[in-house]
Backbone bond lengths (Angstrom), bond angles and torsions (degrees), N, CA, C in turn:
res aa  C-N    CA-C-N  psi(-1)  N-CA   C-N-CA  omega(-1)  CA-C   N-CA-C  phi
1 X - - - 1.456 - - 1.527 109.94 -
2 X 1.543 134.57 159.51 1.244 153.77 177.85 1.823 105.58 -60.56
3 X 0.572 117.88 82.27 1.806 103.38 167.07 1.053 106.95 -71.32
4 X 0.710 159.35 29.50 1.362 159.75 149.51 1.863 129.19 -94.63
5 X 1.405 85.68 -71.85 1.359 102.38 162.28 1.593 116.42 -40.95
6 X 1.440 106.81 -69.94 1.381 122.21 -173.31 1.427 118.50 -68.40
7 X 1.611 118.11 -15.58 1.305 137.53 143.23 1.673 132.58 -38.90
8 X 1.430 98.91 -46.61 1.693 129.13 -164.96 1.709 100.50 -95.00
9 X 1.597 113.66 -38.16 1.472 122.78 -178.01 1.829 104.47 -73.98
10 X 1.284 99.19 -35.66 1.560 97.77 -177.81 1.602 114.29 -71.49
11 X 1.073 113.84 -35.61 1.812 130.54 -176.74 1.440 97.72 -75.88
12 X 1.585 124.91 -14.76 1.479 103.83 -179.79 1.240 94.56 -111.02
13 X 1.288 136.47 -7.93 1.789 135.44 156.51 1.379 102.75 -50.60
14 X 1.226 113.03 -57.96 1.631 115.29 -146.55 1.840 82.33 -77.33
15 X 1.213 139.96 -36.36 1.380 128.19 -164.99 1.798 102.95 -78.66
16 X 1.265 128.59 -11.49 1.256 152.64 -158.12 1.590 87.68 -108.82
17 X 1.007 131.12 -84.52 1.398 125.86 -171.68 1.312 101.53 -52.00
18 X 1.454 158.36 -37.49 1.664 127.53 179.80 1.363 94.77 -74.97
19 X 1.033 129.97 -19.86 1.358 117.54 -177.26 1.971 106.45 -62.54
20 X 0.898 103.04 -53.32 1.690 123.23 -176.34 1.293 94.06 -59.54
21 X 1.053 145.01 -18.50 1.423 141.41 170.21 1.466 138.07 -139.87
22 X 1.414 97.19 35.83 1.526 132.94 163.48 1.296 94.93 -47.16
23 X 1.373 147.56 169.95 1.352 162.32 89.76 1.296 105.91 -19.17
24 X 1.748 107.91 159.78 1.481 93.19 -177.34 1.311 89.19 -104.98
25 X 1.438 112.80 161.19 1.426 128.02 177.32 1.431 107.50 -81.19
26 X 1.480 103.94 167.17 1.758 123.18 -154.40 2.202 83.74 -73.44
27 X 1.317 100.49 -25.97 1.827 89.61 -163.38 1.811 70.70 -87.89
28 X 1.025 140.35 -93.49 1.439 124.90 -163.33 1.886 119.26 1.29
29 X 1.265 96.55 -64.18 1.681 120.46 169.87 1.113 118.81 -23.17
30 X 1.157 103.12 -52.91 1.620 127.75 -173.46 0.964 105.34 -50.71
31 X 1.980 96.60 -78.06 1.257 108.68 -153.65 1.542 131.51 -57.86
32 X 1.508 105.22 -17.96 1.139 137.14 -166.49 1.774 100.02 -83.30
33 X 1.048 124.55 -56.77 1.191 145.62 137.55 1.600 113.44 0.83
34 X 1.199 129.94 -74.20 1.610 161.49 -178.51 1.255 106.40 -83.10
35 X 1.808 115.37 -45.38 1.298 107.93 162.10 1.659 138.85 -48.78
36 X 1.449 96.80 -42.63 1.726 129.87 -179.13 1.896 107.82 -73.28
37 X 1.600 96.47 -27.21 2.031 96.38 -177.85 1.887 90.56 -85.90
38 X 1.019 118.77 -34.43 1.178 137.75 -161.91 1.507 90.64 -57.89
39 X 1.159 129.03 -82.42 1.285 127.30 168.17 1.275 145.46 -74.14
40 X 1.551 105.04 7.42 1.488 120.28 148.78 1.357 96.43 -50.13
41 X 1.094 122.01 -55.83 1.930 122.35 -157.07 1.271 106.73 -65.10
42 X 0.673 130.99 -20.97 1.723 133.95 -172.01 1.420 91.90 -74.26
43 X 1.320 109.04 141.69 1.889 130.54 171.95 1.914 92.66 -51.14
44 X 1.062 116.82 173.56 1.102 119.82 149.83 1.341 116.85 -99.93
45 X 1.125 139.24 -13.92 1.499 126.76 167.55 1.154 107.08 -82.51
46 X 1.915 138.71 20.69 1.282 119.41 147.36 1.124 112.47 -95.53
47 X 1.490 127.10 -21.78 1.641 123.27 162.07 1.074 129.74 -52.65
48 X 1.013 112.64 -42.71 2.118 140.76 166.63 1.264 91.60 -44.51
49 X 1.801 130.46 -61.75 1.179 118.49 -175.99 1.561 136.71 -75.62
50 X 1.753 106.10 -16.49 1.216 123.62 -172.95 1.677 87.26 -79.32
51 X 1.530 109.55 -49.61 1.676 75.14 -158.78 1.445 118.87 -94.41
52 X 1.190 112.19 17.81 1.634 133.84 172.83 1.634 84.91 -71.66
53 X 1.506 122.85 -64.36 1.424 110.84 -156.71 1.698 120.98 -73.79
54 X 1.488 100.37 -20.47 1.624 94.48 162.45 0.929 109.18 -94.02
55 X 1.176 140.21 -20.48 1.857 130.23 161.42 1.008 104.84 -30.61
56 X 1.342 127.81 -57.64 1.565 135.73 -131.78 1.963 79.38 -108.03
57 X 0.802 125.61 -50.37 1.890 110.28 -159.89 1.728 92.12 -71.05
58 X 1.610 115.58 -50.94 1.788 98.15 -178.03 1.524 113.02 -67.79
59 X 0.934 112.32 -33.23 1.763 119.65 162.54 1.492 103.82 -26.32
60 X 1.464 117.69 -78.51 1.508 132.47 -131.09 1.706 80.22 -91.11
61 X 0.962 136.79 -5.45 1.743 131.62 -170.83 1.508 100.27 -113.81
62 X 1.476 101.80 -61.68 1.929 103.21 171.53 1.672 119.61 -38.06
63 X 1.548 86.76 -72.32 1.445 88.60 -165.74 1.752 118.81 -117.63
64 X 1.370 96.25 27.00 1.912 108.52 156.15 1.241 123.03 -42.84
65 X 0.966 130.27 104.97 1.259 126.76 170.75 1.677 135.91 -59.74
66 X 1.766 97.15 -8.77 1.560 116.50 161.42 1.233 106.70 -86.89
67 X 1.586 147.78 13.30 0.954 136.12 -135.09 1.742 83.51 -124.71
68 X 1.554 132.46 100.85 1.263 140.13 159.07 1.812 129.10 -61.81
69 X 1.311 97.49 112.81 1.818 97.88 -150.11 1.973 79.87 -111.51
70 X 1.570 106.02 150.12 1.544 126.76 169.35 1.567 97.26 -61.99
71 X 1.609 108.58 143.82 1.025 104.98 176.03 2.004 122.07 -99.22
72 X 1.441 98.19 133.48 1.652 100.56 -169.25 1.323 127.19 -27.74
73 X 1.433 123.98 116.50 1.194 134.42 -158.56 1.781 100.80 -79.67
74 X 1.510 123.88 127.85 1.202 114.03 -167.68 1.671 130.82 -130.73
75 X 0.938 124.04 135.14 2.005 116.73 -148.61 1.581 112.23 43.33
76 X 1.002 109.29 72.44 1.496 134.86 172.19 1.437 101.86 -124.00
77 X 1.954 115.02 131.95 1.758 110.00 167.88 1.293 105.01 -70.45
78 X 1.271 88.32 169.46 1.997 99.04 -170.03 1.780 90.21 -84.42
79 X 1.183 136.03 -0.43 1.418 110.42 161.18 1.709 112.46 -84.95
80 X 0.910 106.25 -36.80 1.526 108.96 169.70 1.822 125.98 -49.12
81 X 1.769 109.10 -36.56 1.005 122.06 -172.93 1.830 104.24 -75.24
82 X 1.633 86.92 -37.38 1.650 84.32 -176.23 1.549 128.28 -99.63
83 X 1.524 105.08 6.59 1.181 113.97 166.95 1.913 105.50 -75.11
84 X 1.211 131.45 -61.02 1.560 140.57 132.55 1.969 112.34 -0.38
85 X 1.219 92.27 -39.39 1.898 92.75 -164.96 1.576 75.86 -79.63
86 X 1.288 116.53 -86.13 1.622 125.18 177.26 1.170 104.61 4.14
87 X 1.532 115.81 -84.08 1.542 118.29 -166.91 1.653 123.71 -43.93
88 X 1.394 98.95 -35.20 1.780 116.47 -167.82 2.055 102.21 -63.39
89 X 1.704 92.23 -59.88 1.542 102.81 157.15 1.156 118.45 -17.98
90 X 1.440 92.12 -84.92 1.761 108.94 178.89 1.631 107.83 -33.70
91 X 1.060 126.42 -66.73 1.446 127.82 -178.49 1.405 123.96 -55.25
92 X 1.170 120.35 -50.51 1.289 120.63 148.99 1.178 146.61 -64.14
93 X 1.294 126.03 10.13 1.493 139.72 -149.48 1.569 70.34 -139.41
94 X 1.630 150.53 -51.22 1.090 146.33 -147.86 1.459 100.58 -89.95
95 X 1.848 131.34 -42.69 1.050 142.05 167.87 1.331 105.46 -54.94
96 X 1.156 121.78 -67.06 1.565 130.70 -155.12 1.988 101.40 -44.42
97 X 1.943 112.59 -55.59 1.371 114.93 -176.89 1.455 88.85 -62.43
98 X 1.379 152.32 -34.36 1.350 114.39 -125.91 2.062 84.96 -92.72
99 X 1.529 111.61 -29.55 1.364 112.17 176.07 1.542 109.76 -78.21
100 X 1.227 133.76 -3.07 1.512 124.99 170.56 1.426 91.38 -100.56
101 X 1.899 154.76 3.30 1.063 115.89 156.29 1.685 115.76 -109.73
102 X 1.366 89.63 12.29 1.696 114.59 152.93 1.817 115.46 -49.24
103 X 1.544 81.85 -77.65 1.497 111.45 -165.77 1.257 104.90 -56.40
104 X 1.165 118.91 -53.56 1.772 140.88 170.24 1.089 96.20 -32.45
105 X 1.442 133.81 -94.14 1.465 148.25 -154.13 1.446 100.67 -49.96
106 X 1.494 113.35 -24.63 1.899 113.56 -157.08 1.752 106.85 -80.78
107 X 1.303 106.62 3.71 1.590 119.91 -172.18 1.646 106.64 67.92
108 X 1.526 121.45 -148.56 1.426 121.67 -160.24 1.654 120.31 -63.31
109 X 1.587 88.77 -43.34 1.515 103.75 -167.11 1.443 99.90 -62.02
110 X 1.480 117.68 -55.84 1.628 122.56 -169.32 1.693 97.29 -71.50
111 X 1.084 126.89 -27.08 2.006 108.44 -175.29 1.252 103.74 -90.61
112 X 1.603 140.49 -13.49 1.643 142.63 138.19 1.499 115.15 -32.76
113 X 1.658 105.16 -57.94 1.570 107.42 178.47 1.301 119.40 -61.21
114 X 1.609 123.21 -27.00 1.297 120.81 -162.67 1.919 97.25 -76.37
115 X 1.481 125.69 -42.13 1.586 101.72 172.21 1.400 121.46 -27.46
116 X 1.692 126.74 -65.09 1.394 110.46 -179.18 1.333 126.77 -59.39
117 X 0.937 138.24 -39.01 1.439 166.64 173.89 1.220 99.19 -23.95
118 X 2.065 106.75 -77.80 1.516 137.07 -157.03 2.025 84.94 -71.66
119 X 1.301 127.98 -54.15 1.309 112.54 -177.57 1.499 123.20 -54.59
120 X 1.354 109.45 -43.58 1.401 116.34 168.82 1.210 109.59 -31.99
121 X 1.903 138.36 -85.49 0.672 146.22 141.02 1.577 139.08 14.70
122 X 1.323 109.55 -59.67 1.200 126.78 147.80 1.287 121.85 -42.61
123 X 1.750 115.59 -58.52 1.698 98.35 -175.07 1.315 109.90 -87.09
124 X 1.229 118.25 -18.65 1.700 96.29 162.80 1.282 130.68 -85.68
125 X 1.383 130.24 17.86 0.721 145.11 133.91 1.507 128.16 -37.44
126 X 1.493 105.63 -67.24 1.665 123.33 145.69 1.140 131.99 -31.73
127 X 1.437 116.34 -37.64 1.463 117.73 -166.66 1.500 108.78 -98.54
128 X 1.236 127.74 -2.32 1.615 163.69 160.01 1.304 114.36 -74.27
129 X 1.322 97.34 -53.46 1.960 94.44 178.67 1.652 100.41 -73.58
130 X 1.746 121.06 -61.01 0.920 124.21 -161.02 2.047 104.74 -38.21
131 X 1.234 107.33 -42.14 1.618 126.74 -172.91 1.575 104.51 -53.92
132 X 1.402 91.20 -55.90 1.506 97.51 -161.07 2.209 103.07 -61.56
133 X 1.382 98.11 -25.65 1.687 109.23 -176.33 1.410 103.91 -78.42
134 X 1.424 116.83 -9.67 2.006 121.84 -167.65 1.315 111.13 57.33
135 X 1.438 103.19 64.54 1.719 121.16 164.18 1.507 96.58 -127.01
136 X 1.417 118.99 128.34 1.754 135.08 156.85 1.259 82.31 -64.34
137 X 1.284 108.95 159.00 1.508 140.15 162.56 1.186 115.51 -131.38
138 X 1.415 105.39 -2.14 1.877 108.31 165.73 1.693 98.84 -48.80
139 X 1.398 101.60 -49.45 1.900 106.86 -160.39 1.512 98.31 -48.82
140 X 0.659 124.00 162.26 1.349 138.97 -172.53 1.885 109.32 -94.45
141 X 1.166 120.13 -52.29 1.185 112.84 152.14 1.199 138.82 -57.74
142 X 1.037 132.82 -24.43 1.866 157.62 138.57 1.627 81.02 -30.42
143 X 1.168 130.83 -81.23 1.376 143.09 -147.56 1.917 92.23 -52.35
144 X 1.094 107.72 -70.42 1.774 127.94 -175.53 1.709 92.06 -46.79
145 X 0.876 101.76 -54.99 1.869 102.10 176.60 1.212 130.13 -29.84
146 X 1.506 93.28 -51.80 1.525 111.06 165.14 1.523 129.78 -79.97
147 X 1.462 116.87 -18.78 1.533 133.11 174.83 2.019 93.81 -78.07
148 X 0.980 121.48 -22.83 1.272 112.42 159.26 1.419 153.73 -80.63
149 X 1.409 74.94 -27.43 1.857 110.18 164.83 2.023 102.21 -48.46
150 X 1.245 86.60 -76.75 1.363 115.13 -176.36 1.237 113.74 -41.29
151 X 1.262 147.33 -63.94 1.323 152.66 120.77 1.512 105.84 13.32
152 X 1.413 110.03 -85.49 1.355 118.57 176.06 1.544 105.76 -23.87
153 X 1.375 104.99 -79.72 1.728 128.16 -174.26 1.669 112.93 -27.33
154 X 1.556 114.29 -28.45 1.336 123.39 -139.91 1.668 101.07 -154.51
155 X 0.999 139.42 44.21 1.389 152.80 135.80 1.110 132.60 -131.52
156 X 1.730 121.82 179.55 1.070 121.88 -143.17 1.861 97.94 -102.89
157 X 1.687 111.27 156.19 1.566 101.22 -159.76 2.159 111.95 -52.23
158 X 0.939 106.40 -22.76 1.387 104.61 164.85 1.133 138.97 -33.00
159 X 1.561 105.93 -60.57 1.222 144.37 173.68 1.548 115.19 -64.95
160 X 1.704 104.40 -64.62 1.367 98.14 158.54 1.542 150.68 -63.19
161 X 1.405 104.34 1.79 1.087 125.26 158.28 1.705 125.52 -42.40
162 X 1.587 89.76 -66.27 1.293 118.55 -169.15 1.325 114.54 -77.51
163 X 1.312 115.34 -34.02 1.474 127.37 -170.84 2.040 100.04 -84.41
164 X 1.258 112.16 -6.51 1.367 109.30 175.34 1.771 115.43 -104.81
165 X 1.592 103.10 -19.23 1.192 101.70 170.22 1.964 111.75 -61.90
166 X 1.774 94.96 -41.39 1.180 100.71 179.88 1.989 124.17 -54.30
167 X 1.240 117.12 -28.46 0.594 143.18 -148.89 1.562 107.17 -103.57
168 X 1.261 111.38 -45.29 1.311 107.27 166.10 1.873 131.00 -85.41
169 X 1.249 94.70 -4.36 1.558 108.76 164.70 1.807 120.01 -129.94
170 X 2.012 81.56 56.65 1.690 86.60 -171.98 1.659 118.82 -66.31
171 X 1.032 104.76 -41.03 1.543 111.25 -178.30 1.604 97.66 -37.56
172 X 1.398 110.63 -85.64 1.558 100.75 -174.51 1.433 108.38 -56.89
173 X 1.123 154.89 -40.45 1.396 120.09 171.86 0.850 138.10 -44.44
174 X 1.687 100.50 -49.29 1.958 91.69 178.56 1.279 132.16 -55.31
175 X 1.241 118.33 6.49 1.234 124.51 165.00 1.350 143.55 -69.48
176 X 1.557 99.44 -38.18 1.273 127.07 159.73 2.052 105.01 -82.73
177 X 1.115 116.18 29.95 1.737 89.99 178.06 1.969 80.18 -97.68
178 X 1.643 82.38 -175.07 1.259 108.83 165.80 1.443 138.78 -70.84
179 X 1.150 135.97 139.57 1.487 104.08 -168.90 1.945 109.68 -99.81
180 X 1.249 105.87 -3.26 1.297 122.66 169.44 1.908 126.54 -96.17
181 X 0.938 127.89 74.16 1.566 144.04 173.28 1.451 99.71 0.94
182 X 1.343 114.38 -47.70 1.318 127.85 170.38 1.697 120.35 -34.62
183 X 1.056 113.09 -62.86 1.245 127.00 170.56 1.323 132.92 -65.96
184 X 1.771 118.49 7.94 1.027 99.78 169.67 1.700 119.85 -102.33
185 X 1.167 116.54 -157.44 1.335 111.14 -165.55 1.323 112.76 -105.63
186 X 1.970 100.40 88.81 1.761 106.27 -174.82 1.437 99.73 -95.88
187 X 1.223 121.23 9.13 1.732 110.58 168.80 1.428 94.95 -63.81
188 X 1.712 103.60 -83.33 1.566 104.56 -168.46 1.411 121.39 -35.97
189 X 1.647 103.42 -39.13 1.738 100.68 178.20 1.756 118.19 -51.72
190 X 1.351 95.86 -46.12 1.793 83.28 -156.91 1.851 86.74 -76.85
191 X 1.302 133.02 -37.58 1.269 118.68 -173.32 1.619 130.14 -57.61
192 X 1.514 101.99 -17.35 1.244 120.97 173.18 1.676 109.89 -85.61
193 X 1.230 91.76 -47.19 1.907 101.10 179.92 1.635 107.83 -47.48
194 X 1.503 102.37 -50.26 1.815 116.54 -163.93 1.857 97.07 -66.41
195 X 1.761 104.90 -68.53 1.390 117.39 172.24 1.912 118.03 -15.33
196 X 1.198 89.83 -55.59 1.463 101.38 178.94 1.967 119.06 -76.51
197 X 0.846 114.04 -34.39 1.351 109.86 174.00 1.313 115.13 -107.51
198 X 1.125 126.26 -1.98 1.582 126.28 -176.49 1.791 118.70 -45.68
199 X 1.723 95.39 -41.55 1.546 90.20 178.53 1.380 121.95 -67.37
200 X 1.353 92.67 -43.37 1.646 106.51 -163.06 1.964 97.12 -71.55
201 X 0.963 138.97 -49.58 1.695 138.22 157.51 1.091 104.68 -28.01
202 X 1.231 115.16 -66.66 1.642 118.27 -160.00 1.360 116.06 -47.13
203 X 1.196 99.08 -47.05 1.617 116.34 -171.14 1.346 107.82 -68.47
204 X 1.272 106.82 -15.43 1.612 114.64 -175.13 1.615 107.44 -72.96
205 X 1.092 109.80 -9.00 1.472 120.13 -151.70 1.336 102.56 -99.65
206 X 1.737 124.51 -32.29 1.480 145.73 167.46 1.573 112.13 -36.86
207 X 1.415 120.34 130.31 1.631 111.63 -176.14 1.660 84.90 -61.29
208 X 1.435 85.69 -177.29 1.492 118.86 157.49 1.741 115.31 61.11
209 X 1.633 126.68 -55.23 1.028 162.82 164.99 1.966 111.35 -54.67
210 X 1.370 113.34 -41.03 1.413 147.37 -156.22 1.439 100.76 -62.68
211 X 1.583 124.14 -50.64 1.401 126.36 165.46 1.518 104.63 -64.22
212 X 0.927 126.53 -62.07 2.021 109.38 -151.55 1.352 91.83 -64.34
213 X 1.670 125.95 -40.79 1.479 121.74 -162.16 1.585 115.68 -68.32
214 X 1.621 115.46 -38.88 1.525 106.71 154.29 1.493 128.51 -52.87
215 X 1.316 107.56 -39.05 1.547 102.56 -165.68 1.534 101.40 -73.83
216 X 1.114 129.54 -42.19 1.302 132.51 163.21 1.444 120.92 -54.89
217 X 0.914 119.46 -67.06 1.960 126.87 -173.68 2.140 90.80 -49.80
218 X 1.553 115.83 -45.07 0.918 102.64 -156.65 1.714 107.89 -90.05
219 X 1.494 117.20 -11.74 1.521 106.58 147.64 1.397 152.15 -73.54
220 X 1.376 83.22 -17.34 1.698 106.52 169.06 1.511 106.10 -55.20
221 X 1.626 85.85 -77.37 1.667 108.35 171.50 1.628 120.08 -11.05
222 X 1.802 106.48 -71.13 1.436 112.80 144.04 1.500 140.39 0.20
223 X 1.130 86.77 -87.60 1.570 120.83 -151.67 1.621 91.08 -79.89
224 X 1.817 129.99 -31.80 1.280 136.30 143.55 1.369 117.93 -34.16
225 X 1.157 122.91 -58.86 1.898 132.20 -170.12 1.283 96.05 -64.40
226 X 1.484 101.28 -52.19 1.706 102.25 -171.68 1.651 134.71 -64.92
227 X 1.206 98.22 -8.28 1.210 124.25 -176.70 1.206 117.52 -90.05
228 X 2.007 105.79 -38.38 1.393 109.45 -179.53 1.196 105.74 -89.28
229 X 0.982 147.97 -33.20 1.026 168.62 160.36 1.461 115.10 -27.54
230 X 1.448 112.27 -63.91 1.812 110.46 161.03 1.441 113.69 -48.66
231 X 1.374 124.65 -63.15 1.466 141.80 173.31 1.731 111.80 -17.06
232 X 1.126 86.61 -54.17 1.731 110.43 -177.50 1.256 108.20 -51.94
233 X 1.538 107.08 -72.02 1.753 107.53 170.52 1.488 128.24 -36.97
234 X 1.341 97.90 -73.02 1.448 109.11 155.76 1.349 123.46 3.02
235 X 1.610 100.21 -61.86 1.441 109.16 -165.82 1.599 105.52 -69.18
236 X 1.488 96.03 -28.61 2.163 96.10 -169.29 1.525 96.96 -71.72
237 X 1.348 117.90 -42.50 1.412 125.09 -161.58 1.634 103.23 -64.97
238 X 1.485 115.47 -54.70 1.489 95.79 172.42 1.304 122.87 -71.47
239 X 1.506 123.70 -13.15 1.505 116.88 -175.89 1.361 103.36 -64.33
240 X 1.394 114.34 -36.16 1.942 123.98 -176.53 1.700 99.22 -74.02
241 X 1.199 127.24 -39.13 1.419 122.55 -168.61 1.300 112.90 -123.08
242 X 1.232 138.55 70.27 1.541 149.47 -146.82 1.657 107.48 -67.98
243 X 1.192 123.48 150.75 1.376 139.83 -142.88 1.406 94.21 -84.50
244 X 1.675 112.31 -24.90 1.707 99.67 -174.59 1.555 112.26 -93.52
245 X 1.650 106.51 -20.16 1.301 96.99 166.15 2.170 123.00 -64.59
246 X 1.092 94.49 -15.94 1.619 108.52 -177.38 2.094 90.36 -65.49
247 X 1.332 102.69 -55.43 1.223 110.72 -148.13 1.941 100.48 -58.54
248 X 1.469 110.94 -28.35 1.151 128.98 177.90 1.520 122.42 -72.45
249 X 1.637 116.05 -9.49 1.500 109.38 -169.32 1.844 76.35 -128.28
């Protein structure tokens, strides 16, 4: 194996994990705060509908059963795996702007379309990394694995708090999930999902301005998942191969 590599990947976990469990800051507080009155106001039969409709779009991409996933890449070093993760990024992080300065330029109707689009994108994105780390995602928990990722990637520090505790003591959690998709918690998801990108979309929606702000908001966006997304692995890979045995070879 790389000592080196796998040396350099561990030091950017461990700088990645205080991050994941920062406190949230007094402007976090807030926002979260204003965020939560913010959507007090909303009817409840537009929430009913918001999170019916990302239920149903991460649904039909997650856990489709037409949905053709790479098959788990296996005794591969973890520099190899993540040189591969890199590239996938790269491609998707390069797709994702080139359809938000699509969508952007297309005025309201076309920067509406780009939400499904830019999510699409996103979970296969996931189902690419998960491959490239040698996780099936047929399993169904493999699948939930990744509905957490995402979450993580895309809420507010509160949220991500919690969703990293989960995350870093996955083995025993998954035990306790649900065994029905149904049951998990797509309120908080899509309100956290929307919460978090609302500005940067919105703006997408502005004439003139509408292209650079997709192509941008939607590489960030990217290059965000992709980021959390390695982190994540990371964490399984050293829990299986512990940091002091590294320190020993």
């Amino acid at each position: 194996m790389s000592f080196s590599s796998d040396q350099q990947a561990y030091a950017e976990l461990q700088a990645w994990q205080q991050k994941m469990q920062r406190p949230p800051s007094l402007l976090n507080r807030v926002a979260r705060r204003v965020q939560t009155r913010l959507n007090a106001l909303l009817p409840e039969k537009v929430h009913v509908a918001l999170t019916a409709a990302i239920k149903q779009m991460v649904r039909g991409v997650l856990f489709g059963s037409s949905h053709t996933t790479r098959q788990p890449v296996r005794d591969a070093p973890l520099a190899a795996r993540e040189e591969a993760v890199r590239r996938h990024i790269r491609y998707y992080r390069t797709t994702a702007a080139a359809e938000g300065a699509v969508t952007g330029a297309g005025g309201f109707l076309l920067g509406l379309a780009d939400f499904p689009l830019l999510l699409g994108l996103k979970l296969k994105l996931l189902f690419d990394v998960a491959a490239q780390y040698g996780y099936d995602v047929q399993d169904y928990s493999e699948r939930l694995y990744l509905l957490h990722i995402f979450q993580l990637a895309f809420s507010s520090q509160h949220t991500r708090n919690e969703t990293y505790r989960r995350l870093a003591d996955w083995d025993a959690y998954r035990h306790t999930l649900p065994t029905d998709v149904h049951a998990f918690d797509w309120r908080t998801f899509q309100q956290e999902y929307r919460d978090y990108i609302d500005l940067a979309k919105l703006a997408q929606l502005v004439p003139v301005i509408g292209a650079a702000v997709g192509a941008v908001a939607n590489y960030r966006l990217l290059e965000q998942l992709g980021d959390t997304a390695m982190n994540c692995y990371r964490l399984r890979y050293f829990a299986a191969q512990p940091p002091k045995q590294l320190e020993k070879e």
